[in-house]
C-alpha positions, 0 to 999 in steps of 0.5 A, a space after each residue: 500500442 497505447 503508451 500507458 494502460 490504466 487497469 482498474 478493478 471495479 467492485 461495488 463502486 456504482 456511486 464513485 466510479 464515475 467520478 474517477 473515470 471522468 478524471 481519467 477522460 480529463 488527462 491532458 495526456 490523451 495515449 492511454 487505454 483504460 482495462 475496467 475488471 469488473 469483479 463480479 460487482 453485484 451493484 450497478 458498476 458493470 454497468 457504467 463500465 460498459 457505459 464509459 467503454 460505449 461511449 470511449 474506445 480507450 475503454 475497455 471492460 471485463 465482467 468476471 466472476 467475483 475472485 477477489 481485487 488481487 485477481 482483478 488486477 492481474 487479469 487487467 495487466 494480462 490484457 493490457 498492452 501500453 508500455 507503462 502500466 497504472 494502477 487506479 482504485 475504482 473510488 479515486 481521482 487523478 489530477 488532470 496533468 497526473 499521466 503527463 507529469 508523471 511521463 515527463 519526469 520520467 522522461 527527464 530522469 530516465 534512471 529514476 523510478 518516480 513517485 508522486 505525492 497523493 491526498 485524501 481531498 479532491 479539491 486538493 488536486 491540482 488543476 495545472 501543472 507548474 512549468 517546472 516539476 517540482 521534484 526530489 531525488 532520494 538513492 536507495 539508501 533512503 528506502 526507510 524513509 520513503 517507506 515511513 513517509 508511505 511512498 512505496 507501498 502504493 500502486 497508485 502513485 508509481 508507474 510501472 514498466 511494463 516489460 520489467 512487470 511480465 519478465 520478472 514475473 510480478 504480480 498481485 499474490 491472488 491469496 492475499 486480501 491485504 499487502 499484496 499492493 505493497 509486496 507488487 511494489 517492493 518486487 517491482 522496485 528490486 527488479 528496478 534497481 537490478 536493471 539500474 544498479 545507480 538508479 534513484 527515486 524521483 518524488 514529484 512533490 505535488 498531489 496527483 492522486 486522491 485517495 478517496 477515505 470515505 468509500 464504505 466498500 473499500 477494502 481498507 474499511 472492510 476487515 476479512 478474516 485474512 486480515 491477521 495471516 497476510 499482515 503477518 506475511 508482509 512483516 515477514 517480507 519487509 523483514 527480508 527487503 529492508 534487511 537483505 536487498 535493501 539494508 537500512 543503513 540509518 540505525 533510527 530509520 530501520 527502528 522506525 521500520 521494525 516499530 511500525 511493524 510491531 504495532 502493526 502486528 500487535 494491533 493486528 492479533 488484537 483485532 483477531 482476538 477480539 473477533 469471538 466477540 462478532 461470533 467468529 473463530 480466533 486464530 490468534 494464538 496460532 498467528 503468536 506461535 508463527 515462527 515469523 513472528 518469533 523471527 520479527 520478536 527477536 529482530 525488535 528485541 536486538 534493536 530495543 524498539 518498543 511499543 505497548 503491544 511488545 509485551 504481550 506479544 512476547 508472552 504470546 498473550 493473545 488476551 492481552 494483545 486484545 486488552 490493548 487493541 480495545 484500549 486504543 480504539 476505545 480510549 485512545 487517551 488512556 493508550 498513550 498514557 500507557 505507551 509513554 509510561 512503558 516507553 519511559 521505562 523501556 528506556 530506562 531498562 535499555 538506556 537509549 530511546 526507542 523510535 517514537 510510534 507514529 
């Protein structure tokens, strides 16, 4: 059994694919298995995949009809076997000490679950590892931040158990498009802390991961038409975990929280607002008479946070929702002119200051 298992779905990555499994042949920790779900890619990654697996039997590939990233990795996960499990993105790339690092920190804190910092450069990466980690412990009642400082929602900078992950059942939601990383995530970090009620975060605070910004076919490049419907979905979860299973108890973190998902969710209906403009269908007054977002309206309103987008949202303007989405796109100058000038009277009206939006 190897000790870690690497899952990676693969779709339309010929050209970056194999820059991230070189990085993963050049792991100073040699015990791993690497699962490539080939997801029905119509390009030439099916063929490196099976290229790698030749040539290395640490690899192993499943070609599959197309269904989605979501699926991909679930189906990886239930053929791999390590006792760690690791999520990559097919466009990415590891440091060479980032599975011994990781493993080493655990091993020194075993009630810790541990993090790593990450980067959007290769060349940031670092090509050895210190003697000493470089690591900061964060309870549970810094959730809020490790959220804002996006810490949490990734699944390519964690390692996760592998026995915790099938006996609690935790998967990637297969109707989900987007979020369903970050909701695999928050289900493994309760499970977590259940198992280890004194349990904390250890944050190596090196970049181990570079997440690539430049891959056209990446999913965070790419707008699918459940883009609104599953962010809207995830500001609901967020409301129960950082309100019931893991209460913020700082007043200006939870308000940071409930600002960055108001604009999310904001920004969001713009956008599907905006979407009769590329000759598609609008759902968006639908999405506004959600009784979820009824629910993240009124729980803003009872901490006074405020953003641009509150207004219209309130008013179930989807028009004026779509206003806003192309002011910021389209001049982001003139949007904080507005954003500073609603905060200030938000702020006069509540007399206190709102969370400044990041």
């Amino acid at each position: 059994m190897p000790l870690v298992s690497i899952v990676i779905p693969v779709y339309k990555a010929e050209d970056l694919l194999p820059r991230c499994l070189d990085s993963i042949l050049a792991q100073t920790m040699p015990d791993w298995e690497c699962v490539m779900v080939d997801d029905g890619s119509p390009d030439g990654s099916g063929a490196v995949c099976d290229r790698y697996a030749a040539q290395d039997s640490r690899f192993k590939v499943i070609h599959k009809v197309n269904e989605g990233g979501s699926i991909a990795r679930n189906v990886g996960v239930e053929n791999a076997c390590g006792k760690w499990l690791y999520f990559v993105d097919n466009d990415d790339v590891l440091a060479p000490g980032l599975l011994e690092a990781a493993l080493k920190q655990q091993e020194t804190s075993l009630n810790s679950m541990v993090l790593w910092n990450w980067c959007d450069r290769a060349d940031q990466l670092p090509q050895t590892l210190p003697e000493a980690l470089p690591v900061q412990h964060c309870t549970a009642k810094d959730v809020g931040k490790l959220y804002m400082d996006a810490r949490l929602y990734y699944v390519w900078n964690k390692l996760f158990r592998m026995d915790l992950v099938k006996q609690n059942g935790i998967a990637h939601k297969k109707d989900m498009d987007y979020g369903d990383d970050m909701i695999f995530c928050l289900d493994y970090i309760k499970a977590w802390f259940r198992e280890k009620p004194n349990a904390d975060f250890a944050v190596i605070q090196l970049p181990l991961y570079c997440y690539s910004v430049d891959n056209v076919n990446s999913m965070t490049r790419r707008y699918l038409p459940s883009y609104c419907g599953d962010e809207l979905r995830l500001c609901d979860y967020l409301l129960d975990f950082f309100g019931r299973d893991f209460p913020i108890e700082d007043k200006t973190d939870r308000r940071r929280v409930l600002t960055h998902c108001l604009h999310t969710m904001g920004w969001a209906i713009g956008l599907e607002a905006n979407r009769p403009a590329n000759g598609e269908a609008s759902h968006a007054e639908q999405y506004l008479a959600d009784p979820r977002m009824t629910r993240l309206l009124n729980v803003c309103r009872n901490e006074k946070v405020y953003i641009p987008y509150a207004g219209p949202l309130r008013k179930c303007s989807a028009a004026g929702c779509r206003k806003l989405y192309l002011l910021e796109q389209q001049n982001p100058r003139q949007y904080q002119r507005r954003y500073w000038l609603g905060y200030w009277l938000h702020t006069l009206a509540t007399g206190q200051k709102a969370p400044v939006q990041l």
